[in-house]
C-alpha positions in Angstrom: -42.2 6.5 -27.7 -39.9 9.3 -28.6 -39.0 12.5 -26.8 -39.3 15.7 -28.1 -35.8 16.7 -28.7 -33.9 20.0 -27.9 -30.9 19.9 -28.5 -28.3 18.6 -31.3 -28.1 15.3 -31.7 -25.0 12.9 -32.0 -24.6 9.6 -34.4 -22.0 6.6 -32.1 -19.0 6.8 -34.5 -18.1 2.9 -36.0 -14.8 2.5 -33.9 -16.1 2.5 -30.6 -18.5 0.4 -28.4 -22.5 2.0 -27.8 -23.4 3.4 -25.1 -26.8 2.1 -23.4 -28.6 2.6 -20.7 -31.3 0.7 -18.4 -33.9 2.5 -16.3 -34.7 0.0 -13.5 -37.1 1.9 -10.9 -37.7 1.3 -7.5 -40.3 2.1 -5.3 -39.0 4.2 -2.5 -40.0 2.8 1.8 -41.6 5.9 2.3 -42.5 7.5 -0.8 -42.0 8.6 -4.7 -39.2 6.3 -6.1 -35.7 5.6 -6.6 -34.6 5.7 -10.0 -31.3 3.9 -11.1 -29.8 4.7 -14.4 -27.5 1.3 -15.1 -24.9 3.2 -18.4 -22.4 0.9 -20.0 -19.5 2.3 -22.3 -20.6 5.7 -20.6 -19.2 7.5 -17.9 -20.8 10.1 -15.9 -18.7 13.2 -15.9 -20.1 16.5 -14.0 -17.0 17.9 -13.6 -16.5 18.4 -17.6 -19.7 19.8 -18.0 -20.2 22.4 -21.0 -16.9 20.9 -22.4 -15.7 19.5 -25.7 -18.9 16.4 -26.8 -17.3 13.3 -26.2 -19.8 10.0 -27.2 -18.8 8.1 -24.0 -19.4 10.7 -21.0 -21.6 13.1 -20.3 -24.8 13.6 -18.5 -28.7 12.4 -18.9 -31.7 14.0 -19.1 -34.4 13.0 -17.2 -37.7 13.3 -19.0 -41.6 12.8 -17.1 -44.2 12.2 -19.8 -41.8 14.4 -22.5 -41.5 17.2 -20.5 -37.5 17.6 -19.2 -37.4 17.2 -15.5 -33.9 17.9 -14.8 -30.2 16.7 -15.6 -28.8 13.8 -13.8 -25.0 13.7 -13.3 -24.6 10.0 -11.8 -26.8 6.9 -11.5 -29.3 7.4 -9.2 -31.8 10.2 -8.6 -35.0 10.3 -6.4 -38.4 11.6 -8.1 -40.6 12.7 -4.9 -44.2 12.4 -6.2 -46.4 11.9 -9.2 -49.8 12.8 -9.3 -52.1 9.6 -10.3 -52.1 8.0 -13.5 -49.7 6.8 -16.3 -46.3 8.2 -16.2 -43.9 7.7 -18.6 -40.4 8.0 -17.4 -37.6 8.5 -20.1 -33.8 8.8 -19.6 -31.3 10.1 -22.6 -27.7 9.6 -22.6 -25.9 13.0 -23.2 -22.2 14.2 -24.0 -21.0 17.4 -21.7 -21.1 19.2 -25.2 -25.1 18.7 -24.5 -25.8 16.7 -27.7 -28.2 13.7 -27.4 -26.3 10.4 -28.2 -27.8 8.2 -31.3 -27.3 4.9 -32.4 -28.1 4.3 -35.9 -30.6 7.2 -36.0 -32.3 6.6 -33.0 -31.7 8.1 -29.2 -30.2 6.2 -26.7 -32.7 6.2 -24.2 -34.3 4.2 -22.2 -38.3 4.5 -20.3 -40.8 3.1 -17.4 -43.9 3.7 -17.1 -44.8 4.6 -13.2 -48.5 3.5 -12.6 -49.9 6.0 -9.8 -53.0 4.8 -7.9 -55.9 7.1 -7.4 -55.9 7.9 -2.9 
């Protein structure tokens, strides 16, 4: 599934290693979920935000069924609640210059889907 994309986007140049990144979620004790965004050959980097768009840091963009939820600026973020159903959870990889990274045309991204039960 794709994401509807707002911003620029960025090709991986040939001389360096992709970026990827895994979405592993896990259920919180109490409630919502825990969501860990595992990035290789990308480094997290808040504090160069809005800066010059370097393909191996940045930020992601955390999307809930292709709407943009928020930014993340390190590996782990908790989502609170979903009402029941289907939920398709999508991360993109980012530079600090906001442009989506790509990987032969495609965005690096990576999705669950969170299955709510009806109460």
């Amino acid at each position: 599934t794709s994401t509807p994309h707002h911003h620029k986007m960025v090709e991986i140049p040939a001389n360096q290693p992709v970026p990827t990144v895994n979405l592993v979620v896990h259920p919180d004790r109490d409630q919502g979920w825990n969501l860990e965004i595992q990035a290789k050959h990308f480094t997290f980097a808040p504090n160069k935000l809005d800066g010059k768009g370097i393909t191996t840091e940045g930020h992601a963009h955390l999307y809930v069924n292709g709407k943009k939820l928020t930014r993340l600026y390190g590996p782990w973020y908790y989502l609170s609640e979903l009402p029941p159903g289907q939920h398709t959870v999508t991360v993109t990889l980012n530079t600090n210059g906001h442009e989506e990274l790509m990987h032969n045309g495609k965005p690096i991204q990576a999705s669950q889907v969170i299955s709510v039960p009806t109460p």
